[in-house]
N, C-alpha and C positions, 0 to 999 in steps of 0.2 A: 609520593607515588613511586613503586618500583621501578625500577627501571627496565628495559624491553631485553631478552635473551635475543642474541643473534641469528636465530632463529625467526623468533615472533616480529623480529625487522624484517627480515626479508620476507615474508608472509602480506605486514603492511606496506612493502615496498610493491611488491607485485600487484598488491588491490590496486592502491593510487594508479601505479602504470597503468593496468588493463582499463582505468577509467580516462583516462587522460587521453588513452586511445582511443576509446571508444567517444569521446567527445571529439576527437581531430574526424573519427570516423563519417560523427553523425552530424558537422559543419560540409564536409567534403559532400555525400551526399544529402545535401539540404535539408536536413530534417528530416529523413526519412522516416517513419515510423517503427522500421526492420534496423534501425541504426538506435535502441535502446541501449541509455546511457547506466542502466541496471541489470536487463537482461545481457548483452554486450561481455560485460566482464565477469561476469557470473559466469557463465558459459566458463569463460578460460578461467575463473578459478578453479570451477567443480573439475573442469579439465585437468589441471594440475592438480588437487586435492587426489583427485585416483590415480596417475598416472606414480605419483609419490607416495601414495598409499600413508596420506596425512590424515589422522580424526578429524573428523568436523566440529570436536569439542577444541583440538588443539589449537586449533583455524579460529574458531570462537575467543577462545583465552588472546589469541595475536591481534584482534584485528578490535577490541572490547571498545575500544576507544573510537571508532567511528561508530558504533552503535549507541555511548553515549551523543556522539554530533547531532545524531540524528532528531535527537529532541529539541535544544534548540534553532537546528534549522527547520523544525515543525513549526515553531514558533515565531519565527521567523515571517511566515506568509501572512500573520496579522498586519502584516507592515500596508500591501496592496489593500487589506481589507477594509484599514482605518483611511486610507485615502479615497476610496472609492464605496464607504459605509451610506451617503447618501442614495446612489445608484441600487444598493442590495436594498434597504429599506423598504426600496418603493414596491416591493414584488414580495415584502417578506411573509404573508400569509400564504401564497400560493407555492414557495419555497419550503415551506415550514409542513408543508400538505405533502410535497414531493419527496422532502428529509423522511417523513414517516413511511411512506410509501415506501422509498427505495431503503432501510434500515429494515423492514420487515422482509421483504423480498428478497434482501442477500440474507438474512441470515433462515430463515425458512425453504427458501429454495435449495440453497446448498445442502443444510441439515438432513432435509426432506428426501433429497435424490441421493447422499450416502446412505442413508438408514437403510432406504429401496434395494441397495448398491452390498449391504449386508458389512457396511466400513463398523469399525468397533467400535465401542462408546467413547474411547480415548479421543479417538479423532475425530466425532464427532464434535468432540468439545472441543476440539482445537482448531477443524475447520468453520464456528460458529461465528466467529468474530475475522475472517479471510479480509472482510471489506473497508477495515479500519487498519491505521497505521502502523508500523509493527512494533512501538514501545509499547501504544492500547492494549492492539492484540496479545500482545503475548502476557500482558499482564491480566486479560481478562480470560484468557486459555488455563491459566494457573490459577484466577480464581473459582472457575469452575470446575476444574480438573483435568485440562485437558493438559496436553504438552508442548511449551512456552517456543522450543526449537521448532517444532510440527507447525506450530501455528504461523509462525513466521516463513515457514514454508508454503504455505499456502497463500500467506498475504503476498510474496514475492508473486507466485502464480498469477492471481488474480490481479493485483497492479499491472504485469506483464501482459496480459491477455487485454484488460482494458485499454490500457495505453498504444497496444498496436492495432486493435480493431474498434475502437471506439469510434474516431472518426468516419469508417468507412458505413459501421450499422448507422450514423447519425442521418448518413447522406441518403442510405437505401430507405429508414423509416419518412426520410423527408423534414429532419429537424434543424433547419435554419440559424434558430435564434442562438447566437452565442451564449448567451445567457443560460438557458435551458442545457447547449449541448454540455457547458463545466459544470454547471452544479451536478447532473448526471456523474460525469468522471470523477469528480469530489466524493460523492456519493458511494458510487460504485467500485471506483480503482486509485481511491485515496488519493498517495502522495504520486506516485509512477501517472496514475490520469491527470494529475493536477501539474504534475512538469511539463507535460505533455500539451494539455490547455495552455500553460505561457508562453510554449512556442508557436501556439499555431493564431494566440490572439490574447491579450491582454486583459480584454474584459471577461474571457471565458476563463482563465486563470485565473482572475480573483473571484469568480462562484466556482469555479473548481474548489479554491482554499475553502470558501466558504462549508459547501454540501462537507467536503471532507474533515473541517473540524466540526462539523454540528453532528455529524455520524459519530464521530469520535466519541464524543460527550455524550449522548446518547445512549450509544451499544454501551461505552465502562457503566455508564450507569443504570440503567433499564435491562441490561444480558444477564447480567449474574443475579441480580433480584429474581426477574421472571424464571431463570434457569431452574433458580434454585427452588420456587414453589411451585414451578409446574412437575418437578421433576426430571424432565431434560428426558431425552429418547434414554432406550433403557440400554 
C-alpha cells in the first residue's frame, strides 16, 4: 500500500477528530438526535473543505481508507442478526411485505418528485438508490449511469434526514412496536437509521440491520435490471 502524503494525514486526522468529538458530543447530550455522529463532522469537514478551498476529489483520495471500513463494519451488523435470527423469523412474511413496500417507495418517490422537480437524468440515476448503503449505492449509481460521488451524497442526505426525524414521525403516526419502528429505518435510512435504532433499543437495531441489508440486496439486484428495461426517466 502507498504510503499517505502529509497532507492526506492531516485530512484523516481531522475526520477521526471531528468524529471523536462528535461522539463526546452526542454521550454529553444523551443521544440526542441533533448530536449526529455523521452529520456532526460532516458539517466541519465540508466546513473546512471550502474554507481551504480543498477538492472534494482530494478529500476522497485522503480519506479512501474509511470508505473501504465501511464495508466491513456493514458486515459487521450480521453479528445482532445471527443472535437474535430466531426473533426476525417469526415476522419474516410480514417483513418481507414491508422490505417490498418500502424498496419501491424510496426509490419511486424520490425518482418521481426530481423528474417533477425537472433534476437531470444524471441524477436521477444517482438519486435512485439514496436508501441503500453507500458502497451499494454508489456502485449501483455507476451501474446505471448515474454519478458514484452524487449518489453518495444523497445517501449521506437521506441517512441524515432519517436518523434525526425518524423517531419523532414514528411517535406522531403512533408506531410503538420496536420492531416495526428499525426495520423501517433499516429500510429507509440504512446504516445512519440503523445506528440510530442501536441507540435507542436493541431489538430495533437488529431489524434496523435487518430491513437495511435486505434493501441492499435487493435494490443491487432488482434497480439496474428494471432500470435498465424500463428505460429509466428520460
Amino acid at each position: 500500500m502507498t504510503p499517505l502524503a502529509p497532507r492526506a494525514l492531516l485530512w484523516l486526522a481531522i475526520t477521526v477528530a471531528a468524529y471523536v468529538a462528535a461522539r463526546a458530543l452526542q454521550a454529553r447530550l444523551r443521544d440526542h438526535p441533533l448530536a449526529n455522529t455523521v452529520l456532526v463532522p460532516a458539517a466541519v469537514v465540508v466546513a473546512l473543505l471550502s474554507l481551504t478551498r480543498t477538492p472534494g476529489t482530494q478529500y476522497q483520495d485522503a480519506t479512501h481508507v474509511l470508505l473501504w471500513i465501511l464495508g466491513p463494519a456493514t458486515v459487521a451488523l450480521a453479528v445482532p442478526l445471527r443472535v437474535n435470527a430466531r426473533v426476525v423469523r417469526r415476522v419474516a412474511p410480514a417483513a418481507l411485505a414491508s422490505l417490498v413496500a418500502g424498496s419501491v417507495t424510496a426509490v419511486v418517490t424520490a425518482v418521481g418528485i426530481a423528474w417533477a422537480l425537472g433534476a437531470e437524468p444524471q441524477t436521477l440515476r444517482s438519486l435512485a438508490p439514496k436508501s441503500v448503503t453507500t458502497p451499494i449505492a454508489m456502485g449501483i449509481a455507476q451501474a446505471i449511469g448515474g454519478a458514484p460521488p452524487l449518489a453518495a451524497v444523497f445517501v449521506i442526505a437521506t441517512g441524515a434526514v432519517g436518523a434525526l426525524s425518524g423517531g419523532a414521525l414514528f411517535d406522531r403516526l403512533g408506531v410503538r412496536d420496536v420492531r416495526a419502528r428499525g426495520f423501517a429505518m433499516g429500510v429507509a435510512a440504512h446504516g445512519m437509521g440503523t445506528a440510530r435504532a442501536f441507540q435507542v433499543d436493541l431489538t430495533a437495531g437488529v431489524f434496523s440491520s435487518v430491513g437495511m441489508t435486505l434493501n441492499g440486496i435487493v435494490t443491487a439486484v432488482v434497480l439496474p435490471v428494471l432500470w435498465q428495461a424500463l428505460g429509466g426517466p428520460p
